[in-house]
C-alpha positions as CSV (number, residue, x, y, z in Angstrom):
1,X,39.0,37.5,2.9
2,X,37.2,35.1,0.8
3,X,36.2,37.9,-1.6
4,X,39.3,39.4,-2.1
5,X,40.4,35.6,-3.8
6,X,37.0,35.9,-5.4
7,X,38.2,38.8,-7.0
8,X,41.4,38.0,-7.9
9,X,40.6,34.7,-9.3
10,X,37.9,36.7,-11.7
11,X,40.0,39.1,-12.8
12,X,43.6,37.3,-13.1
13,X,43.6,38.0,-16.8
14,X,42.6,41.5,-16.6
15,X,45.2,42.6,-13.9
16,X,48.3,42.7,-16.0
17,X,46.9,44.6,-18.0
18,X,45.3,47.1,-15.5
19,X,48.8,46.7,-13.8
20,X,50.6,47.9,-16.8
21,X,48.2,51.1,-17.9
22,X,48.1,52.0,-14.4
23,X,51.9,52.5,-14.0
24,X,52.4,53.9,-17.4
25,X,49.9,56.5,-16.1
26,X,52.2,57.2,-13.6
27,X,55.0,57.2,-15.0
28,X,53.9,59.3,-18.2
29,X,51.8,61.7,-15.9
30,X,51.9,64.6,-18.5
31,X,50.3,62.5,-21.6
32,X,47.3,61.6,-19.5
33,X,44.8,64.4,-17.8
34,X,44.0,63.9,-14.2
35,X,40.4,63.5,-15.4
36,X,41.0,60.6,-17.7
37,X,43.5,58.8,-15.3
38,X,41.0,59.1,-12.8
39,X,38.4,57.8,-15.3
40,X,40.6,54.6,-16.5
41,X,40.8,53.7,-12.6
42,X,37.4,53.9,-11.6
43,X,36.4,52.1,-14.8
44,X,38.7,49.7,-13.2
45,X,37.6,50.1,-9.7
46,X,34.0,49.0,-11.3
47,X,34.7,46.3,-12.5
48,X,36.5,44.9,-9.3
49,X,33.5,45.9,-7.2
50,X,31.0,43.7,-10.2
51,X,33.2,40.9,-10.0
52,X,32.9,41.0,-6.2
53,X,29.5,41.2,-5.9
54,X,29.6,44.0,-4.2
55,X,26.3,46.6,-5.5
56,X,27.5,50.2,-4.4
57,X,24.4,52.0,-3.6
58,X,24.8,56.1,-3.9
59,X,23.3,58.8,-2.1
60,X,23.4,62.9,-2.8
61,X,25.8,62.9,-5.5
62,X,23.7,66.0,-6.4
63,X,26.0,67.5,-3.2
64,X,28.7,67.0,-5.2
65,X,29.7,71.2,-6.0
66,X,29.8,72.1,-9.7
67,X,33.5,73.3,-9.4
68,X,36.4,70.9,-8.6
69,X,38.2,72.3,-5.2
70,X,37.1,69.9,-2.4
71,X,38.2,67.8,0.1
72,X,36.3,64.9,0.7
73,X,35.9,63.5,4.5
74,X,34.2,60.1,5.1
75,X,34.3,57.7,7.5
76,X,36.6,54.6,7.7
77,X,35.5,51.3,7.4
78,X,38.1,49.2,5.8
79,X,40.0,48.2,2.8
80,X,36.9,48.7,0.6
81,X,36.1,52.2,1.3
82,X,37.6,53.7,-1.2
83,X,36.4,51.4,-3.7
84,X,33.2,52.2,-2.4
85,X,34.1,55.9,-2.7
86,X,35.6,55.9,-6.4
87,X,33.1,54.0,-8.2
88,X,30.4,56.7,-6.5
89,X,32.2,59.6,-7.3
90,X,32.1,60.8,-10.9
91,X,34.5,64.0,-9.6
92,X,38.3,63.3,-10.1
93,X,40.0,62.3,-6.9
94,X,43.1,62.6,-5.3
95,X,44.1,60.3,-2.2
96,X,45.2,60.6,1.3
97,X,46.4,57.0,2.4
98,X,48.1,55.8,5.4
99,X,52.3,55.5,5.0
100,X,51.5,51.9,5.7
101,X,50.0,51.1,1.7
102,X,53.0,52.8,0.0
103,X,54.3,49.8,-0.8
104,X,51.1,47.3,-2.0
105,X,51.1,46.5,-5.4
106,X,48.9,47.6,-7.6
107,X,48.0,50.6,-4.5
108,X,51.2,52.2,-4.6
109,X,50.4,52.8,-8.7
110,X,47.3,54.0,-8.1
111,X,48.4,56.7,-5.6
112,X,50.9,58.2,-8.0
113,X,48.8,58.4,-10.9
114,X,46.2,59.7,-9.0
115,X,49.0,62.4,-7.3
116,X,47.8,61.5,-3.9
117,X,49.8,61.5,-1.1
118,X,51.0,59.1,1.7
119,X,50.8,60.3,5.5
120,X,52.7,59.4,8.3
121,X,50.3,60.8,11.3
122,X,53.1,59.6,14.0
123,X,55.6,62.2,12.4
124,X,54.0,65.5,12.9
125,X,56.2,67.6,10.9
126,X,55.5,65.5,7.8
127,X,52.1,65.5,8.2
128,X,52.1,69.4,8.1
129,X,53.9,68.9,5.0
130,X,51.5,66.5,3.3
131,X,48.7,69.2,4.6
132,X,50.7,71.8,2.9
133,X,50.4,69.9,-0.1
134,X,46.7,69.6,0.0
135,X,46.1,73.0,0.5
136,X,48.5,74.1,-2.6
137,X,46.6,71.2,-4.8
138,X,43.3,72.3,-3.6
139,X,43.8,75.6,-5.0
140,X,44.5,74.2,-8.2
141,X,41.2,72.8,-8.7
142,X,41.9,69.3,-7.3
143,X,39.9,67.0,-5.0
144,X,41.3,65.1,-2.7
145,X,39.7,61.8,0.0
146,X,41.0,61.6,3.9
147,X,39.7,59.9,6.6
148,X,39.5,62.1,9.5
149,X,39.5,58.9,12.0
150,X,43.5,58.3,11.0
151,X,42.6,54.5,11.4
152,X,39.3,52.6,10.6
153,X,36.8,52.3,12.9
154,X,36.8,48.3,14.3
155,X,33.3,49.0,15.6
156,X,31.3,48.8,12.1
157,X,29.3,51.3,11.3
158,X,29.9,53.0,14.6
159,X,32.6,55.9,14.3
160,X,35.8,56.8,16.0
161,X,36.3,60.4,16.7
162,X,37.8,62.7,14.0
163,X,41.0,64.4,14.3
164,X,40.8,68.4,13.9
165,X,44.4,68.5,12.4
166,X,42.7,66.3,9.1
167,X,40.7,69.8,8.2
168,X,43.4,72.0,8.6
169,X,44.2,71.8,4.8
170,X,40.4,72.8,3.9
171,X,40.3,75.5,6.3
172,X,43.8,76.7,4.7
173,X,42.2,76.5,1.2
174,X,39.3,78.1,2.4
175,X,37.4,75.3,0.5
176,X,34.2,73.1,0.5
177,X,34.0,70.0,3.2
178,X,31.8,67.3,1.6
179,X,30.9,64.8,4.7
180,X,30.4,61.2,3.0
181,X,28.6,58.8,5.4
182,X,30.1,54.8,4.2
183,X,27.9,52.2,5.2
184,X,28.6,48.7,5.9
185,X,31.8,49.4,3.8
186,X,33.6,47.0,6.5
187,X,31.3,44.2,5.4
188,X,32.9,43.4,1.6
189,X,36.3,42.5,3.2
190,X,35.6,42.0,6.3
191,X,33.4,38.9,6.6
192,X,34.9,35.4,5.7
193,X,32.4,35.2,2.7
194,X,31.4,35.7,-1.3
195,X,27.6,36.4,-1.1
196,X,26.4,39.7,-2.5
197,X,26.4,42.7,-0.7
198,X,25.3,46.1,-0.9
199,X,27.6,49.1,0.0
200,X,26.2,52.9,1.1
201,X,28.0,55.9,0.1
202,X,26.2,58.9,1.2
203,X,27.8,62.4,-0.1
204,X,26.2,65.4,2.6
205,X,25.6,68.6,1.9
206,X,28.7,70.5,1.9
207,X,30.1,73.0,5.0
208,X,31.2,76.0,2.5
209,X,34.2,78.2,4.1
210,X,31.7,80.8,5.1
211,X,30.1,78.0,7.5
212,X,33.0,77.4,9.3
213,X,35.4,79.8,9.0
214,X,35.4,81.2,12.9
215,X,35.4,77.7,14.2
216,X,38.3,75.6,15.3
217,X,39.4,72.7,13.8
218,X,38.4,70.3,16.4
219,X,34.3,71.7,16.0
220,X,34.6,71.6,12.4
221,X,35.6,68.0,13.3
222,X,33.2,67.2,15.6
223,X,30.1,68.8,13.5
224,X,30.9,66.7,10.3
225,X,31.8,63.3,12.7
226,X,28.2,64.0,13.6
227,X,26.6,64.3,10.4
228,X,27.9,61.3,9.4
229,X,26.7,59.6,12.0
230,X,23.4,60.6,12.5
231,X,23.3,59.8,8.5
232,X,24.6,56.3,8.9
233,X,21.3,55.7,12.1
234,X,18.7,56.9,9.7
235,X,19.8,54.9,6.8
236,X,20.1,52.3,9.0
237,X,16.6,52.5,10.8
């Protein structure tokens, strides 16, 4: 947690600031493009990450597909993967959070002006309606981020199994699954110190709908739970 100060303490003038253009994006949705509120945050999000000393090292951002339309599904670390994720992703995102963060500062901002959504897994018909959501905003070009674990992993860089129901929304948009390996992502936050660190973010080579569209849900979440892992071992050594 010592970072987290770290960070806060470096950037105390900044936030109001950030605070205030972050709400007003939210707020004022329809003068601001997706693309450049995504870009204000993630110029944001950079900054945060420098301050932290936290280097975010990227991998396969040439996976990345050419048209907007995808879901991404990485693993869960901790309260710095999507950090991690934003300042490696150029693509505008959209974000599938816990019901739990609706109400941090600063977070709950950030969610509405990036239109993402917060999911209650425990209440199964909302979940189908967040899903629903997805699909709809996936046809309209959107990206969106969820973690297929429902909870972080308390085991490092060791993953927790994925939940079919997560891919249900790509398999209803019939669109790409990008697999995005996060390692050491638990470490920023995680350990009781400032020193630098260095963060993977690993985009895989995408499952297009004509790869998976005669499996179940529950394959399609085993396969990409297993790229990710064997990913995160040979990055690892």
């Amino acid at each position: 947690m010592n970072r987290i100060f770290y960070m806060v303490v470096r950037n105390f003038y900044r936030v109001p600031v950030w605070f205030y253009k972050i709400r007003k994006m939210g707020i004022e949705e329809e003068n601001y493009t997706h693309k450049e509120r995504y870009e204000y945050i993630r110029n944001v999000v950079k900054k945060v990450n420098k301050s932290g000393r936290v280097e975010v090292i990227v991998h396969g951002i040439e996976n990345l597909p050419s048209e907007n339309g995808f879901i991404l599904f990485p693993n869960h670390q901790g309260l710095f993967d999507m950090l991690a994720i934003m300042e490696a992703c150029p693509k505008p995102l959209s974000v599938v959070v816990k019901k739990e963060a609706a109400n941090l500062i600063l977070v709950k901002q950030v969610i509405k002006a990036l239109d993402g959504f917060y999911i209650d897994r425990q209440d199964i018909k909302a979940s189908l309606e967040i899903i629903s959501k997805m699909t709809a905003g996936v046809k309209e070009k959107k990206n969106f981020v969820i973690f297929p674990e429902g909870t972080r992993s308390r085991n490092g860089n060791q993953l927790l199994p994925f939940k079919g129901g997560t891919f249900k929304s790509a398999v209803n948009a019939s669109c790409p699954i990008i697999p995005v390996a996060l390692i050491d992502s638990f470490k920023p936050f995680d350990e009781n110190s400032s020193r630098k660190l260095k963060v993977v973010v690993s985009f895989l080579k995408p499952m297009y709908y004509e790869d998976y569209q005669y499996l179940k849900t529950t394959r399609i979440a085993e396969l990409v739970h297993d790229r990710i892992q064997e990913e995160i071992n040979q990055k690892m050594g």
